[in-house]
C-alpha positions in Angstrom: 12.2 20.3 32.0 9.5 18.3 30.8 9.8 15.2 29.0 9.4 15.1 25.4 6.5 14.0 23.4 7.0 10.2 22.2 7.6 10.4 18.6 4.9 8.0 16.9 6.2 4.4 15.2 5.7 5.2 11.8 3.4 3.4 9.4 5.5 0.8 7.3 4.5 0.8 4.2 5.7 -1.8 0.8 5.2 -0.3 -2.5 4.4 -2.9 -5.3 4.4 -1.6 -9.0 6.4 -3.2 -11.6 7.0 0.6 -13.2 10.4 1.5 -11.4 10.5 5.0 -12.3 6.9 5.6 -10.8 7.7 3.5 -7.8 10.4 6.0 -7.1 8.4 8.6 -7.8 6.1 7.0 -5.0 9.2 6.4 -2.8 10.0 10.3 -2.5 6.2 11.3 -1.8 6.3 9.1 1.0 9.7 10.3 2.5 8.1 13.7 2.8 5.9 12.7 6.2 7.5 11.1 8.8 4.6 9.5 9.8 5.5 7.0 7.1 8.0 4.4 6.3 8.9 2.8 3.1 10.1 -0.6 3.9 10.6 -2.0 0.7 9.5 -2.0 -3.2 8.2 -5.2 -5.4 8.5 -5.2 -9.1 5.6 -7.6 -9.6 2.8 -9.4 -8.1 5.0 -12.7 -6.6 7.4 -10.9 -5.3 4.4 -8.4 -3.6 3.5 -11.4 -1.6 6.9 -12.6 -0.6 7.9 -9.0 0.9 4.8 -8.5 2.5 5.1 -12.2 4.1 8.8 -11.4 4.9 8.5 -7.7 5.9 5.6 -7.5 7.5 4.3 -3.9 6.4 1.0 -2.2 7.7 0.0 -1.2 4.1 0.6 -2.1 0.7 0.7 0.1 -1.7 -0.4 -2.3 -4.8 -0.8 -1.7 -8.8 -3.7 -3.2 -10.0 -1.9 -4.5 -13.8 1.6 -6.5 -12.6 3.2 -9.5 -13.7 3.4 -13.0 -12.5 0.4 -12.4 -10.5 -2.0 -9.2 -10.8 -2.9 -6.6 -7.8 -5.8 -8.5 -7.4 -4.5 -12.4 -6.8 -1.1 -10.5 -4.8 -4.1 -8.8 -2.5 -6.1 -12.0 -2.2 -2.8 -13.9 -1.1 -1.5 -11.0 1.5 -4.7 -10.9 3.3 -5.3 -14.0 3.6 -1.5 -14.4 5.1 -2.5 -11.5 7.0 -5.2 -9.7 8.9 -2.7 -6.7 10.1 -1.5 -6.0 6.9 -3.9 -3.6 4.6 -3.9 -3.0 1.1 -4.3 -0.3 -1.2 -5.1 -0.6 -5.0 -3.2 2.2 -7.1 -4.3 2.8 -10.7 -5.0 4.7 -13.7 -8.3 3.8 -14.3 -11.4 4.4 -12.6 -13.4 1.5 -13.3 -16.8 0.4 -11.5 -15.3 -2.8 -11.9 -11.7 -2.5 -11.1 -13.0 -1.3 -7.8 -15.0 -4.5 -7.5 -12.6 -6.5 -8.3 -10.3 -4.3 -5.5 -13.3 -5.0 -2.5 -13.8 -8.8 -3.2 -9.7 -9.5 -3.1 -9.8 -7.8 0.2 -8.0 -4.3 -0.7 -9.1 -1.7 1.9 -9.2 0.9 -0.8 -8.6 2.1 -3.4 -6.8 5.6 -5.0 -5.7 6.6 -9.0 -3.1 7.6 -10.0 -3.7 11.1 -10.8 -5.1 11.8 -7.7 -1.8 10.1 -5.5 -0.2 12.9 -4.9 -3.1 14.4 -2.6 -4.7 11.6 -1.4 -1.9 8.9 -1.0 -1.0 9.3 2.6 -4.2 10.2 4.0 -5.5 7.0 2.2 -2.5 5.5 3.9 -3.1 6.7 7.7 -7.4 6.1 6.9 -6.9 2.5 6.0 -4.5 1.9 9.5 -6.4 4.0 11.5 -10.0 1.9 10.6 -8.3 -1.3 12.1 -7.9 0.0 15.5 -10.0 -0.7 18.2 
């Protein structure tokens, strides 16, 4: 008999939106591919950087608008903590200079809101996949 394929580590992945219901709603997209892990949830910006310090993830998934510190100060202070841990910027709008501000605080990219449900875990594996050798 031969021996079964090695199952792949999934991706571990930290969800960071202070809306509960939509990180939840987040939370059961994810649980649909098994390539993906949801290792914990942060209601607001602070708390973002203290999980992702703690836990470790390989992405972030982070709102851009969040109290006690926005997505883009939280990104700024996970990446400079880490080099292994990517971020990616979820939100409703689609400005020129939201997406700036996104790139400059060191987010690997970047996906709205009303397009998470198709894109969100491709974006997920893309941004993991681009840091390998």
């Amino acid at each position: 008999m031969p021996p079964r394929p090695k199952k792949a580590t999934p991706l571990r992945v930290l969800i960071a939106d202070d809306h509960r219901l939509f990180a939840e709603a987040l939370e059961a997209i994810l649980a649909t591919d098994e390539r993906i892990e949801v290792v914990g949830q942060a209601g607001d910006g602070g708390e973002a950087v203290e999980l992702a310090r703690r836990l470790g993830p390989d992405v972030v998934l982070m709102d851009v608008s969040m109290p006690v510190l926005d997505g883009f100060e939280a990104t700024r202070e996970i990446r400079a903590a880490s080099d292994d841990t990517q971020v990616l910027m979820l939100t409703g709008s689609n400005s020129r200079a939201d997406v700036d501000r996104s790139r400059e605080a060191g987010a690997s990219g970047y996906v709205t809101k009303d397009r998470i449900a198709s894109e969100l875990v491709a974006a997920i594996v893309e941004v993991t996949h681009r840091r390998l050798p």
